[in-house]
Structure formats: structure tokens, C-alpha cells
VEXDREN-2710 file (C-alpha; in Angstrom, 1 decimal):
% VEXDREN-2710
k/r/px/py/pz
1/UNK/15.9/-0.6/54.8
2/UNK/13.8/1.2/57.3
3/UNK/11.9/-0.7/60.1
4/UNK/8.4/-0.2/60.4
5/UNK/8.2/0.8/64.4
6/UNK/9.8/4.1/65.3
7/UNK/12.5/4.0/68.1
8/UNK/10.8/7.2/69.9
9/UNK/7.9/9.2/69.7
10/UNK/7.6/12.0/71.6
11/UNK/5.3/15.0/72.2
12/UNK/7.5/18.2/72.7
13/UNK/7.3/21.9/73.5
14/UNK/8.1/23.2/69.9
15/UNK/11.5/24.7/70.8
16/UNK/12.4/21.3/72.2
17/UNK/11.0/19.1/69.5
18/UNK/13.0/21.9/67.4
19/UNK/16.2/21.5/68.8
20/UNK/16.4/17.7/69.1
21/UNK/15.5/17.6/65.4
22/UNK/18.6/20.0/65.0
23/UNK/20.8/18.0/66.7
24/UNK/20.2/15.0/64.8
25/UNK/20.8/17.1/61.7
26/UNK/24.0/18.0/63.0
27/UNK/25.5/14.8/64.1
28/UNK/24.3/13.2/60.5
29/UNK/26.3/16.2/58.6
30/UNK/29.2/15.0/61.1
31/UNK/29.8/12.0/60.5
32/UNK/28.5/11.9/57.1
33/UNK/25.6/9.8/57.3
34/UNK/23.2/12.4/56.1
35/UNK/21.2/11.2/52.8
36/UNK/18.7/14.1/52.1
37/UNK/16.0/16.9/54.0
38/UNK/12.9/18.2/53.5
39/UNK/10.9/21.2/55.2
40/UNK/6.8/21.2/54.3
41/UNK/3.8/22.5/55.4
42/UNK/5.1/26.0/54.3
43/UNK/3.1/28.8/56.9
44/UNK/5.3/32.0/56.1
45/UNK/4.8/35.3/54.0
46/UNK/6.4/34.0/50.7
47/UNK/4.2/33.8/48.1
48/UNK/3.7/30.3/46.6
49/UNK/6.6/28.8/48.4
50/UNK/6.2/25.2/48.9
51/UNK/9.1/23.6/50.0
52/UNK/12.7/23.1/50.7
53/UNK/14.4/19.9/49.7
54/UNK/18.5/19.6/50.5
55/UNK/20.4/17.1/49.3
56/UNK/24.2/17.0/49.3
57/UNK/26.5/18.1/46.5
58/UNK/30.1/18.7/45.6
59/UNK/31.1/22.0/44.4
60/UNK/34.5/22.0/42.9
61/UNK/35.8/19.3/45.0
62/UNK/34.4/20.6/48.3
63/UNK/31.3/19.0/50.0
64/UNK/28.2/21.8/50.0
65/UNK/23.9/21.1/50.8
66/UNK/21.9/22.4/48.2
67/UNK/18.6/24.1/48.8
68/UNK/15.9/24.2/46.1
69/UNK/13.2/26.6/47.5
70/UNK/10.5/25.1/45.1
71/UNK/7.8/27.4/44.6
72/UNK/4.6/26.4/42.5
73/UNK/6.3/27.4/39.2
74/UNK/9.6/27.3/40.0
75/UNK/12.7/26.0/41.4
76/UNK/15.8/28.1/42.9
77/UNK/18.4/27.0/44.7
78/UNK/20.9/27.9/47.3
79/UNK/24.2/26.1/48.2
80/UNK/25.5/26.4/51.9
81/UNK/28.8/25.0/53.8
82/UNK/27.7/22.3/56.0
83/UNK/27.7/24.3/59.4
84/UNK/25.9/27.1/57.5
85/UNK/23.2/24.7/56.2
86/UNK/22.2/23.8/59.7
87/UNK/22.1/26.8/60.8
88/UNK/19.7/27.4/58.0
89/UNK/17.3/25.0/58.1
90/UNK/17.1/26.1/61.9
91/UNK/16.3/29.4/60.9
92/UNK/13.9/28.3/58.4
93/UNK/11.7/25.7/60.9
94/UNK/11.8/28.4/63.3
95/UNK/10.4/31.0/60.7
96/UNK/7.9/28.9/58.5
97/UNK/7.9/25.6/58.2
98/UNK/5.8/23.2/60.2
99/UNK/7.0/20.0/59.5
100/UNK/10.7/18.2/58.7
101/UNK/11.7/14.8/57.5
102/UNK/15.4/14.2/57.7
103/UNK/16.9/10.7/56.1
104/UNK/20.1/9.5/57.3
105/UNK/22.1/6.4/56.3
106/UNK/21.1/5.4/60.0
107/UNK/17.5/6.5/60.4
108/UNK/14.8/8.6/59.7
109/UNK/13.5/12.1/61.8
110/UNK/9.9/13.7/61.3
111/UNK/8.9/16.4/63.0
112/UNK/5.3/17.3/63.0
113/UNK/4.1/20.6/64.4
114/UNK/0.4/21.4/64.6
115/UNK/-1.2/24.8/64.7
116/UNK/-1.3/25.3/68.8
117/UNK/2.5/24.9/68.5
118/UNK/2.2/21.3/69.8
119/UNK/5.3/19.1/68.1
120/UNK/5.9/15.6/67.8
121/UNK/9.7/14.0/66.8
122/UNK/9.5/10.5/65.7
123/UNK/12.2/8.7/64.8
124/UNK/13.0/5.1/62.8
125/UNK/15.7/3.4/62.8
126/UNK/17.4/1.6/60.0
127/UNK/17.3/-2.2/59.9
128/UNK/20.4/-3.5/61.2
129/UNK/22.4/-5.0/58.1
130/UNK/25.4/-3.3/57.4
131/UNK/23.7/-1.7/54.2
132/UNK/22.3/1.9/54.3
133/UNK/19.1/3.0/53.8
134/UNK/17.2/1.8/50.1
135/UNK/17.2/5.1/48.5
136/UNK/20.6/6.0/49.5
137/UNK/22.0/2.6/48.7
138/UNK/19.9/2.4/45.3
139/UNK/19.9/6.1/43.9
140/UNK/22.1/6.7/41.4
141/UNK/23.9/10.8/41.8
142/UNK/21.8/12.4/38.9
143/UNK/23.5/16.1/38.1
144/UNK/19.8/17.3/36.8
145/UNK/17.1/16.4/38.9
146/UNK/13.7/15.1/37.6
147/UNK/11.7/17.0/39.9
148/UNK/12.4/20.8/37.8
149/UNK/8.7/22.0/36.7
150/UNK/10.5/22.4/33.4
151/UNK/10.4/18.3/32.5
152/UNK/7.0/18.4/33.0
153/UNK/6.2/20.9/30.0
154/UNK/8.4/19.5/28.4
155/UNK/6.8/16.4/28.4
156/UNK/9.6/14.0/30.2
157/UNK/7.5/13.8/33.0
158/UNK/3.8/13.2/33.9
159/UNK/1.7/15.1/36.3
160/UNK/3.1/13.5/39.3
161/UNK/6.7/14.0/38.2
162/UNK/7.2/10.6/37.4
163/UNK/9.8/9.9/34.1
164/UNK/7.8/9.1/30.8
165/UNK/9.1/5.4/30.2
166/UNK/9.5/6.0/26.3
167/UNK/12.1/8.9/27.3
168/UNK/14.1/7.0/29.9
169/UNK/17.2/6.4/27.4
170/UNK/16.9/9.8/26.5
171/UNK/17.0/11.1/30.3
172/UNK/20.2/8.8/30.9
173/UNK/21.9/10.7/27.9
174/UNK/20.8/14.0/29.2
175/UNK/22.3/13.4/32.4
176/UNK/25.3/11.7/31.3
177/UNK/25.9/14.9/29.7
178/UNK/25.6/16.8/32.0
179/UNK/28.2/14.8/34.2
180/UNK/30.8/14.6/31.1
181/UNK/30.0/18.7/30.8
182/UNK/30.7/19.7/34.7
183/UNK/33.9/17.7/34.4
184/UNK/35.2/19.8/31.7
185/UNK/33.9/22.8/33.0
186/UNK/35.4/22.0/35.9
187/UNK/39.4/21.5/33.9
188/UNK/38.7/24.8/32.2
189/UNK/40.0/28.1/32.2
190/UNK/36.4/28.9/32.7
191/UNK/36.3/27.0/36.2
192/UNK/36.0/30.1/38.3
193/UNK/33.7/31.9/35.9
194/UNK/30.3/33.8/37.4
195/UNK/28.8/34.0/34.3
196/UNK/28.7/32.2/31.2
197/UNK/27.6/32.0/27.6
198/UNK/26.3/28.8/25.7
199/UNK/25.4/28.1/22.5
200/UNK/23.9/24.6/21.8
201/UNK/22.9/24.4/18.2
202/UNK/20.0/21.8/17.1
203/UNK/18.4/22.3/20.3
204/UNK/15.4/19.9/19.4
205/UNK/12.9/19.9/22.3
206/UNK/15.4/21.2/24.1
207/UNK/15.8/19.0/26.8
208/UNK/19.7/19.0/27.2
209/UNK/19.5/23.0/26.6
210/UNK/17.1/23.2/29.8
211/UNK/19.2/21.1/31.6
212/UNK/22.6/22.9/31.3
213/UNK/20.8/26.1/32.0
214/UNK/19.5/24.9/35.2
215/UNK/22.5/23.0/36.2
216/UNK/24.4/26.1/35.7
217/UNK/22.1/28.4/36.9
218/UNK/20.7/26.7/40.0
219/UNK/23.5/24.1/41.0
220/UNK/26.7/26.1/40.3
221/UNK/25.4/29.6/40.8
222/UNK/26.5/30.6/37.5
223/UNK/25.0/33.7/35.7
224/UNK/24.5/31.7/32.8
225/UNK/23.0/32.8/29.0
226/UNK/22.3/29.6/27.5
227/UNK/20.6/29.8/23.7
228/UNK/19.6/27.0/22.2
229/UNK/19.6/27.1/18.3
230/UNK/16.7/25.3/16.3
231/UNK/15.6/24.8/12.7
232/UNK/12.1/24.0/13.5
233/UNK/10.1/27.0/14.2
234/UNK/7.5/24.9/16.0
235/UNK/9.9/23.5/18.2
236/UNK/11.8/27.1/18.8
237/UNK/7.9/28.7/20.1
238/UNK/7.6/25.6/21.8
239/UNK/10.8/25.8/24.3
240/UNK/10.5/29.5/24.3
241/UNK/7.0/29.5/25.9
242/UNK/8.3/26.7/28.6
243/UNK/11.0/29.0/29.5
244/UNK/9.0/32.0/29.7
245/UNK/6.4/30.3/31.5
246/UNK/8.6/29.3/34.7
247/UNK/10.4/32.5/34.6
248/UNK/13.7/31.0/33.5
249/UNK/16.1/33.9/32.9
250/UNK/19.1/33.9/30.8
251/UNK/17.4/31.2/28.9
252/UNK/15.9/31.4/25.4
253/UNK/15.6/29.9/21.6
254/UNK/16.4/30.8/18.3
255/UNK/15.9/29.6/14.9
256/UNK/18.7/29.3/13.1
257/UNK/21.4/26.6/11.1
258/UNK/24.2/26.3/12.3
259/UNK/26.1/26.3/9.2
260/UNK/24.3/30.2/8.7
261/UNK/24.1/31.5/12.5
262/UNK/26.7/34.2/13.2
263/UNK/28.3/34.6/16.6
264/UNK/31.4/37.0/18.1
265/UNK/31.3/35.3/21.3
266/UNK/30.6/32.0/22.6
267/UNK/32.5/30.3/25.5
268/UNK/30.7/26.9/25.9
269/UNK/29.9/25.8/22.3
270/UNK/27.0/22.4/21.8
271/UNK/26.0/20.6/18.7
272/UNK/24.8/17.2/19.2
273/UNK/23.7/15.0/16.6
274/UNK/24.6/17.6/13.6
275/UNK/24.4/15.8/9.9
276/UNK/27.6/14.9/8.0
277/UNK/29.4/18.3/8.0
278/UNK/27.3/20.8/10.2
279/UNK/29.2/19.0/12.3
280/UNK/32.3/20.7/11.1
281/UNK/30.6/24.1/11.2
282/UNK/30.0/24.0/14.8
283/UNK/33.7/23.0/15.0
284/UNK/34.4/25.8/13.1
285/UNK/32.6/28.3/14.6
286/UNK/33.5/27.5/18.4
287/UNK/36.9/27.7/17.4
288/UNK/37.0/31.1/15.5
289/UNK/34.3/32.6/18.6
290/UNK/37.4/31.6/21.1
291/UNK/35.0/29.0/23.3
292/UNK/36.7/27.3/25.9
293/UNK/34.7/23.8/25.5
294/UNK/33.3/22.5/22.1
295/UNK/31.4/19.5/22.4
296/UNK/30.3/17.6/19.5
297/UNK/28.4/14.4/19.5
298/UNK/28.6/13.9/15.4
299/UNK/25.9/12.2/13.7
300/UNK/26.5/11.4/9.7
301/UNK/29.7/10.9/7.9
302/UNK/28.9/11.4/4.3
303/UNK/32.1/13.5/3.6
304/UNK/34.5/11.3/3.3
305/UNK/33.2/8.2/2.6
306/UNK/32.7/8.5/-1.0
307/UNK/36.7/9.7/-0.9
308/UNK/38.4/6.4/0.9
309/UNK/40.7/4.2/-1.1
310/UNK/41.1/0.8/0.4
311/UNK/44.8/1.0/0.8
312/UNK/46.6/-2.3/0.8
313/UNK/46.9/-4.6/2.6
314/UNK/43.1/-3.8/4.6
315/UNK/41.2/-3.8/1.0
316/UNK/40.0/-6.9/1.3
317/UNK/38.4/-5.9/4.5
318/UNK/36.8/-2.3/3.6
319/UNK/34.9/-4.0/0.6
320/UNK/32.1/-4.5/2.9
321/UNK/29.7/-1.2/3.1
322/UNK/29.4/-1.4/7.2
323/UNK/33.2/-1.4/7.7
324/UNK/33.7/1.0/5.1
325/UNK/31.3/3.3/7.0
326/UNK/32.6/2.4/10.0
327/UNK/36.3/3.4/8.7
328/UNK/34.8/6.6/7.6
329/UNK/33.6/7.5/11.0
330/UNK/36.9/7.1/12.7
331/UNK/38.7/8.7/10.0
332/UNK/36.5/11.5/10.2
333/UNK/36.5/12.3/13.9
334/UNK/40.3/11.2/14.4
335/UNK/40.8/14.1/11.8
336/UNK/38.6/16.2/13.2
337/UNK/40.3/15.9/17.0
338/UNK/43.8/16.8/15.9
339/UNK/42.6/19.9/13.8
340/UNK/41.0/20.8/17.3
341/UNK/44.5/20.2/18.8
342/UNK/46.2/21.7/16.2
343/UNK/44.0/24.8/16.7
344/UNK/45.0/25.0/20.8
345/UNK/42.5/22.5/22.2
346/UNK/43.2/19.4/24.1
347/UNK/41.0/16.9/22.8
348/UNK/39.0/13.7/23.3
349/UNK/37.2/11.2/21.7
350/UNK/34.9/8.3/23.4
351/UNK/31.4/6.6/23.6
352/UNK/29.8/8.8/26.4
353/UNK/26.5/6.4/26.6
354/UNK/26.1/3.0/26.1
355/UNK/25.2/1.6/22.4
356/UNK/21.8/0.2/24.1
357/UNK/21.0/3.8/24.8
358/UNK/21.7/5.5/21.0
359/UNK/23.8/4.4/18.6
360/UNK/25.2/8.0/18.1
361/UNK/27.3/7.6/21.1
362/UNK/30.4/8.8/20.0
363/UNK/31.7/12.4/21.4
364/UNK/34.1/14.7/21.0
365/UNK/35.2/17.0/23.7
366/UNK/37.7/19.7/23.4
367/UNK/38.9/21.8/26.2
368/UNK/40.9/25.0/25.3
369/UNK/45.0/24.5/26.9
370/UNK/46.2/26.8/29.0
371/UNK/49.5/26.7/27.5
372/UNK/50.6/26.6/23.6
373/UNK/52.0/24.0/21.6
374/UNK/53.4/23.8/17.7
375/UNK/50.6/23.2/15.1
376/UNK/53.0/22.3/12.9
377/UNK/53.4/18.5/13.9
378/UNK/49.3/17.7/14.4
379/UNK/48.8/19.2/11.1
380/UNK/51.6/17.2/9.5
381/UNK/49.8/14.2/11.0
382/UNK/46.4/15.4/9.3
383/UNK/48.2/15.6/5.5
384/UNK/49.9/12.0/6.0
385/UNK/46.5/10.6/7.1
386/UNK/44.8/12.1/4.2
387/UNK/47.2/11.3/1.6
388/UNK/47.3/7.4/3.0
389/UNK/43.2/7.8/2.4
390/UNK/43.5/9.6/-0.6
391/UNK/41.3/12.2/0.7
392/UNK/41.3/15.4/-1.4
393/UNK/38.6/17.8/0.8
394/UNK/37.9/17.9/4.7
395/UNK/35.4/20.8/5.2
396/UNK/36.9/21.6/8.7
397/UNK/40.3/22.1/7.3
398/UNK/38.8/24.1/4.3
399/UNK/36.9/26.3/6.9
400/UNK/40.0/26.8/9.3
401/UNK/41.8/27.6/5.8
402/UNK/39.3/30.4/4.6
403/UNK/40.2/34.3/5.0
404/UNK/38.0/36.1/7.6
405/UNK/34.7/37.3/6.7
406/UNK/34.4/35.0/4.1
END
């Protein structure tokens, strides 16, 4: 924790208060100590420019500070190398900003400047523990933060930014997400990419569309033309007036189905929570539109169920309804992963939240190979399990099967 009594306090020249504050910066990048910075009491030209906050990220496996310039209806950010972000925020008090607060793992910095120039550095030093400072030692790394106007409008958050409590499971699946996401993007072919295009069918609210947007957009840089795909007109208006209201290019919402919705092109292919074999559909259509990732989070399994023989000697056990719907569901989605394989994808299923969080917590995650492999084995695997179930129709097989066009 943080001790109430500052360490120093001292009235400066502004160049020297300036550079002292600088120099701290610098020796927390160094030896890695630094936790976050913020620049206020904006005095410059820009029109409705806030503040800077920078925190500190990693960027395909190499260490980067992020900037988000937050303006009064918008957020955009900036990444820099670690030498180039101090030089930056140099630039930046020097320019417009009158007052800094740096957090390290070893103390805090403020510097205050008032309008005759006049500045003041104070500085606090950490409680002497062996433990780091509370909000670096208790902050979990979110990969979407909570302060983006868009939650807000939304409705996740309430006029002072704070998480609506009702939505907190729902925030830890967005995020969680988000993190299972960037690591596939990340294994790709499409890890190099400047611009992308995303397709996440039954969109909802569209909280996980908004999110990947702005990861993309404002974390990784990426040119990215996101479209989320809704049934619900209301809900379609709804998101599209959000985004339009904080200015959120490449961003926007259709109504569609995604058993109906046509597509040449997709490379990052979404359908959570899609009902029994829409499921299948999505599957379906990221595969024929070339996507690089599909990931699926299914919902239903009403498909095969009704098709299962109890095969002998696990009868006796598939009698009762929950473990014959529970049977259904792995059949389904273990059928479902090697048609993905079989189709060029390397392929994964696994709970990506905890069951206290949703109970539709199963995923599948399929990343296009690089390289190419027989179908002819991962198919023969699909006919010996159906035959073992005595299943006669699998609507992503019939799908795969069926002649272009049609």
C-alpha cells in the first residue's frame, strides 16, 4: 500500500519540476516497476481532449505503453516502444498538460502545475512490505477496458463508469473472450494482418461485438470492419446508434439469421450462443467464406438427441434424460471439431468461463493450418462414431456435402 505522508514535496521552476518527474518515469520503465500514468488538466488546442492514461501492454510478445487520448466522446489510442513513450509524455506535459500522476510498484509521483507556471512534485512512497502497490497487486490484466464511453450506452456501466453489478458475470465472459480471441489471433496466419473483417452473428446488445472492435481497433492498431449480425431489429437500431454516436468507424449492425445471411468473405467468423443447428450454419459458412478463426460457443443440442441409441454396455446409464443430454452435447461438438479438422482447421474444444458464470461455457475454437493434412482419416472417424450412435443426419456434414449455390 501507499503511505499517507509524501517523501518530498517540492516547489519547482516548471522545467525542473518537469524533468524530475521525467526521470522518475524513466527509471520506473527501466527496471520495470512502472504500474500506470496519467496526464490531466488538459490546456492545449485540441478540441475536447481530456486526458491521457498509459498503461502497459504486450504486443505480440514485445512490451509496448498504450496511450488512450480520451476525448469527451471518445477514446483512441496509441502504442509506443518504451523509450518512445517517455519521450512522449515529455512532449505532451511540455505542450498541454498541467498536471501528471505516475504510479509505480514503488511509489507514487504528482506533479501539479498552476497557471503562473509555478509546479509542485510530490512524491509517496510505498509501505515497506515486500508487496507492490494495491492496485497493481490486486488488478486483474483486463484486454477491454471498462472505462470505453461505449459501456456506458450500452448500459454495463453507470454514469461514473462504475460496472452494473447485475452484468459483472457477463463482463468476465466478455473479457475472457477477448483473451481466448487475441491468443488465436495471435497463432494465425492473420497475425501480421493491418486490417481485418469480422462477422459475429447474434450480436445481442452487442457487447462482445463492441469489444473486439475496440480491442482491434484501438489496442492492436488493426483496421478492423467488425459487423455484428442480429435478429432483433430493436436491438440492431439500438447498437447502431451507440456506434454512430461515438464515432466508431468500421463498426456497424445488421439484421439478419445466420442460417439466411450471405457472405464472400469473412476472416474472423463469431456465433455465440446460436440454437441447436444455427450453430452448424455459422460453421458452415466460416468455412466455405475461407475465415482464418471460427469460434463458436454452441448453445442447444436438439439434433441429435432424438437420434442416440444407448449402445451397450453404457445403456443403463443414458436412460436418465440429463446424461442423455449431456451425451448429446459431446457427441455433437466432438463431431462437429473433427469436420472442422477434416475441413483444414486445427481445432479445440474447452469450457472458456467457469460454470458459476454461464452454463453455456463450452467453446469451440478453430484456427485455419498453415499446412495440409488428409481428410480422409478425420472423416473416417466421423462415419465410425455415427454408426456406433446410430446417427443417420448431422446438418454440418449435410451442409459441407451440398453443391455450391445451393
Amino acid at each position: 500500500m501507499m503511505s499517507d505522508q509524501p517523501i518530498a514535496t517540492q516547489p519547482h521552476g516548471e522545467g525542473a519540476a518537469r524533468d524530475e518527474f521525467l526521470a522518475a518515469l524513466r527509471a520506473s520503465l527501466a527496471s520495470q516497476s512502472f504500474v500506470k500514468l496519467v496526464l490531466a488538466k488538459y490546456a492545449g488546442d485540441e478540441v475536447d481532449l481530456q486526458q491521457v492514461a498509459v498503461r502497459p501492454v504486450i504486443l505480440r510478445g514485445e512490451p509496448r505503453l498504450s496511450f488512450t487520448y480520451r476525448y469527451k466522446t471518445k477514446d483512441v489510442t496509441k502504442n509506443f516502444k518504451p523509450g518512445a513513450a517517455a519521450a512522449k509524455v515529455g512532449e505532451l506535459l511540455r505542450a498541454s498538460f498541467r498536471n501528471a500522476h505516475l504510479q509505480t510498484t514503488d511509489e507514487t509521483v504528482d506533479l501539479t502545475t498552476n497557471r503562473r507556471g509555478e509546479s509542485t512534485l510530490n512524491r509517496k512512497k510505498a509501505v515497506s512490505d515486500g508487496q507492490p502497490a494495491p492496485e497493481h497487486n490486486r488488478t486483474k490484466r483486463r484486454h477491454v477496458a471498462l472505462d470505453r464511453p461505449f459501456w456506458a450506452l450500452l448500459g454495463v456501466t453507470d454514469g461514473e463508469g462504475r460496472l452494473i453489478p447485475a452484468l459483472s458475470r457477463k463482463w468476465k465472459q466478455i473479457d475472457k473472450f477477448v483473451e481466448v480471441f487475441a491468443s488465436a489471433l495471435a497463432s494465425s496466419t492473420l497475425a501480421d494482418a493491418r486490417t481485418l473483417c469480422v462477422m459475429d452473428f447474434g450480436a445481442g446488445k452487442g457487447y462482445l461485438t463492441f469489444a473486439l472492435h475496440d480491442y482491434l481497433q484501438h489496442t492492436l492498431g488493426v483496421n478492423a470492419q467488425v459487423t455484428g449480425v442480429e435478429l432483433r431489429p430493436e436491438l440492431v437500431q439500438l447498437c447502431n446508434d451507440a456506434a454512430k454516436n461515438l464515432a466508431m468507424e468500421g463498426l456497424r449492425f445488421e439484421q439478419g439469421d445466420v442460417t439466411h445471411y450471405k457472405a464472400d468473405a469473412i476472416e474472423v467468423m463469431i456465433a455465440l450462443h446460436a440454437c441447436d443447428t444455427a450453430t452448424d450454419h455459422a460453421i458452415h459458412m466460416g468455412i466455405k467464406a475461407g475465415a482464418a478463426i471460427i469460434v463458436c460457443a454452441p448453445c442447444c443440442h436438439k439434433e441429435v438427441r432424438p437420434q442416440l441409441l444407448s449402445p451397450h454396455p453404457i445403456r443403463a446409464i443414458l436412460k436418465h434424460g440429463v446424461h442423455l443430454g449431456q451425451e448429446a452435447d459431446m457427441v455433437t461438438d466432438g463431431l462437429r471439431a473433427l469436420l472442422l479438422e477434416a475441413n483444414g482447421y486445427a481445432t479445440q474444444v474447452f469450457e472458456f468461463v467457469a460454470l458459476e458464470h454461464t452454463s453455456k461455457n463450452k467453446m469451440i475454437l478453430a484456427v485455419r493450418r498453415a499446412d495440409s493434412i488428409s481428410s480422409a482419416p478425420l472423416l473416417a472417424q466421423v462415419a465410425e462414431v455415427k454408426q456406433f450412435y446410430g446417427i443417420k443426419e448431422l446438418c454440418l456434414e449435410r451442409l459441407l456435402a451440398a453443391p455450391p449455390g445451393s
